[in-house]
C-alpha positions in Angstrom: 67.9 175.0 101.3 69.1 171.5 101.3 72.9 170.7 100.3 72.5 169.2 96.9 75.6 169.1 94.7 75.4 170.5 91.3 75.6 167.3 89.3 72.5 166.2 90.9 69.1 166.9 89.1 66.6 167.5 92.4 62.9 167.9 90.6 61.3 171.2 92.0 58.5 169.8 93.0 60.1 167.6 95.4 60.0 168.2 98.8 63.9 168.1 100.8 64.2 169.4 104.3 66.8 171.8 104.9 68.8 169.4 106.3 69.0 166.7 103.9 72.3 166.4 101.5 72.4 165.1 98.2 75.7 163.4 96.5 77.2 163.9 93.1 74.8 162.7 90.2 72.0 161.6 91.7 68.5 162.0 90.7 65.5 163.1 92.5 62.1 162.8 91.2 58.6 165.0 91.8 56.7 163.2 94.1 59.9 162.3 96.4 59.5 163.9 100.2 63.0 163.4 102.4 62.8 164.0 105.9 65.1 166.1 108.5 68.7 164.7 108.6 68.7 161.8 105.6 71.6 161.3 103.4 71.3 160.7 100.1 74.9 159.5 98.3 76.3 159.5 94.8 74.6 158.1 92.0 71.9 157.2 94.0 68.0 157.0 92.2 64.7 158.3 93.6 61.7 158.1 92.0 57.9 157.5 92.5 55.3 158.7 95.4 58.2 158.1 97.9 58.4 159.3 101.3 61.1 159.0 103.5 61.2 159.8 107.1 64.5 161.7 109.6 68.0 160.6 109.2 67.8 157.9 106.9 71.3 157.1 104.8 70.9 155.9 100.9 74.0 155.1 100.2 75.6 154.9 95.9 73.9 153.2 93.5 70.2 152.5 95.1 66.9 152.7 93.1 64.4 153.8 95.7 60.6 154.0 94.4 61.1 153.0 91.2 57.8 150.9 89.4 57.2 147.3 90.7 58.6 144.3 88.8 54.8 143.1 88.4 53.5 142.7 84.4 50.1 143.8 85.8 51.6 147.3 87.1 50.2 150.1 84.5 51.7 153.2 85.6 48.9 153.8 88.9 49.6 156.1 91.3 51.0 154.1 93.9 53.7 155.0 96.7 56.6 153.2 99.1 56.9 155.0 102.7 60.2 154.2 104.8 60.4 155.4 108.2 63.3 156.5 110.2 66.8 155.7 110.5 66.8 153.0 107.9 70.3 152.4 106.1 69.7 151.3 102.3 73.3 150.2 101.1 74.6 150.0 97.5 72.6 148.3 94.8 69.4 148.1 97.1 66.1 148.2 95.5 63.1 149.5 96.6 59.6 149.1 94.7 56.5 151.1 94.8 53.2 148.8 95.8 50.7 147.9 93.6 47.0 149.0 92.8 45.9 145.6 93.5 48.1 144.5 96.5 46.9 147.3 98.5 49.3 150.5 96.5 51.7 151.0 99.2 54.9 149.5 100.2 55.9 150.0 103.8 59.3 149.7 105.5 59.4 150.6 109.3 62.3 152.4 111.0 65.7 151.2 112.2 66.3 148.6 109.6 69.6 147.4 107.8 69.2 147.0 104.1 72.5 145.3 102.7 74.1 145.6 99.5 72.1 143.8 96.5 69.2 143.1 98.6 65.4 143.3 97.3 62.4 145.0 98.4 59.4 144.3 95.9 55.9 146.0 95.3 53.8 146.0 98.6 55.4 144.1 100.8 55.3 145.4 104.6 58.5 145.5 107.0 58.4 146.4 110.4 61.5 147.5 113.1 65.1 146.8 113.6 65.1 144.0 110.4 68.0 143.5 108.5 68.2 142.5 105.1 71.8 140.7 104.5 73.6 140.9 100.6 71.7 139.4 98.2 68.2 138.6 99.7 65.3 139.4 98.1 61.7 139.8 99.4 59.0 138.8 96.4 55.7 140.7 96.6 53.4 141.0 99.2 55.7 139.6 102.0 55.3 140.8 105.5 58.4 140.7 107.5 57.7 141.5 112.2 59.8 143.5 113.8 63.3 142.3 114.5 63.7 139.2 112.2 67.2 138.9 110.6 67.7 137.8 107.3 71.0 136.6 106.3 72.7 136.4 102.4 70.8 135.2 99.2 67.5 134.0 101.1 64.8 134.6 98.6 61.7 134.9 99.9 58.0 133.7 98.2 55.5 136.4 97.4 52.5 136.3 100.2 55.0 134.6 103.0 55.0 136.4 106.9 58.2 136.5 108.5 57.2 136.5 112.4 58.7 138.6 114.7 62.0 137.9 116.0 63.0 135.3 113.8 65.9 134.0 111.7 66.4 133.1 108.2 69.3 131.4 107.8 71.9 132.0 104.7 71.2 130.6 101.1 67.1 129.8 102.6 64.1 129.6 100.3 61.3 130.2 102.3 57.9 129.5 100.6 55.6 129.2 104.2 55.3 131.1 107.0 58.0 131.7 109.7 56.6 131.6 113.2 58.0 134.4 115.4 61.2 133.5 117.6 61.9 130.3 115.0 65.0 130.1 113.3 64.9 128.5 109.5 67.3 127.2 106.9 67.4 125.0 103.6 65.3 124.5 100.4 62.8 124.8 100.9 63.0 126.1 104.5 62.5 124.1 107.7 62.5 124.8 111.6 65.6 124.0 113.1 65.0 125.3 116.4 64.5 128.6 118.4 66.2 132.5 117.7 67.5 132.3 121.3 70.2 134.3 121.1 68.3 136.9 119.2 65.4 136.4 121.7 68.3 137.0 124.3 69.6 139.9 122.6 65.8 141.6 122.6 65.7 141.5 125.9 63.2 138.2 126.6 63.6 137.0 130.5 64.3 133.9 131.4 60.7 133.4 132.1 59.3 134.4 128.8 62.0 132.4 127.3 60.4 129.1 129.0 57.3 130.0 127.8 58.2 130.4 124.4 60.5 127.1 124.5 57.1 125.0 126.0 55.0 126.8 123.3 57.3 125.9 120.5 57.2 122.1 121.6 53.7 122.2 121.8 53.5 123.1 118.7 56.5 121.8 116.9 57.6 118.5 118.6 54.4 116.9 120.4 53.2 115.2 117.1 49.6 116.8 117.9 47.6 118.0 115.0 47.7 122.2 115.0 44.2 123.1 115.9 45.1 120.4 119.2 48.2 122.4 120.0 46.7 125.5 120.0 43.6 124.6 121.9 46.7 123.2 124.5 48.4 126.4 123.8 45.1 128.7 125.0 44.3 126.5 128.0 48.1 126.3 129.5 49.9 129.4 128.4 47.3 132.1 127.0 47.5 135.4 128.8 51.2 136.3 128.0 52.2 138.4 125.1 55.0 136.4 123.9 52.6 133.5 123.5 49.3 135.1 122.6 51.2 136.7 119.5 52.4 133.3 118.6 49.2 131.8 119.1 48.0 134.7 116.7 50.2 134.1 113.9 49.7 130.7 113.9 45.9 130.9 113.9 45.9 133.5 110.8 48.3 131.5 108.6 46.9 130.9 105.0 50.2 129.5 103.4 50.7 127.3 105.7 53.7 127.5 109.0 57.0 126.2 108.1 57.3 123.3 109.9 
């Protein structure tokens, strides 16, 4: 059986490995699944079709899976998955998806969820992200692998956050961040390349000259964007690092932050 103190109400329909612990006063709802090895601490709220994966840590105070903040939300049967080894510190919330944005929020493994900060209905986060104090993701917002997001950066409903990039602190970003880019301001602008994150990740020297020529391609040679990606595909296409760039750019819909 799972260690669950006595002040903590644990529906018995929901579904604990033996190896999760649950703090003092928490509250577990009926649909809730906790994998192998999680921690769940005091006063800590989880509700909703909510899965969560092996060895996560919910620390006091967080409201995992509770209804969307969305006035068209009526109570459908919708669900938030997190994977593994995510830390969700105090005050975090974490929102179900919605029936029309697909009915499923989705959180990766590995990431950093800091005090304060805001997950809303059907939004998508990948790997190794971090969520600094205060931020807040609005609905529908699709954040790559790696990208760090530093305090009281409110992001708009819809955005992509490409991989590996930066959001500076105090941002509001209503476009979408090309990978490797660090942002900052309102509303946000490009102020150069995540090279010390790109550094950090492990890029080589090489990849990070190809990523440096494809960002002034894009970014500094005052060409139009459909003529610096056609430059992009003839000169650099055929590395990953580029072709994913390339890729996010082509699918943008709200427009890049430039």
């Amino acid at each position: 059986m799972a260690q669950v103190h006595p002040s903590a109400v644990v529906h018995p329909d929901a579904r604990l490995h033996e190896s999760v612990v649950v703090g003092p006063f928490s509250v577990i709802g009926p649909q809730v699944t906790i994998g192998a090895g999680s921690r769940v601490g005091p006063h800590v709220v989880i509700e909703g079709r909510t899965t969560l994966g092996e060895r996560n840590h919910i620390f006091q105070f967080a409201s995992v899976g509770a209804a969307p903040q969305d006035l068209k939300y009526a109570g459908e049967d919708t669900e938030l998955i997190l994977g593994d080894d995510n830390q969700i510190r105090e005050f975090v919330t974490l929102n179900l998806g919605t029936a029309g944005g697909g009915g499923v929020t989705r959180i990766g493994h590995r990431n950093l969820f800091l005090a304060n900060s805001h997950v809303a209905h059907d939004c998508v986060v990948g790997d190794e992200c971090l969520l600094a104090n205060g931020s807040a993701l609005a609905g529908h917002v699709t954040v790559g692998d790696s990208v760090k997001i530093s305090g009281l950066v409110a992001v708009h409903q819809f955005t992509r956050l490409g991989r590996h990039s930066f959001i500076s602190g105090g941002s509001m970003v209503t476009m979408d961040v090309p990978p490797y880019c660090t942002v900052q301001g309102d509303r946000a602008t490009l102020v150069g390349l995540n090279t010390v994150g790109l550094e950090r990740a492990g890029f080589t020297e090489e990849q990070l000259a190809r990523v440096k020529e494809a960002y002034r391609i894009l970014f500094r040679s005052k060409q139009g964007l459909q003529e610096a990606l056609a430059q992009l595909r003839a000169e650099l296409s055929g590395h990953p690092e580029v072709d994913h760039l390339i890729e996010f750019v082509a699918q943008s819909k709200r427009g890049l932050t430039r």
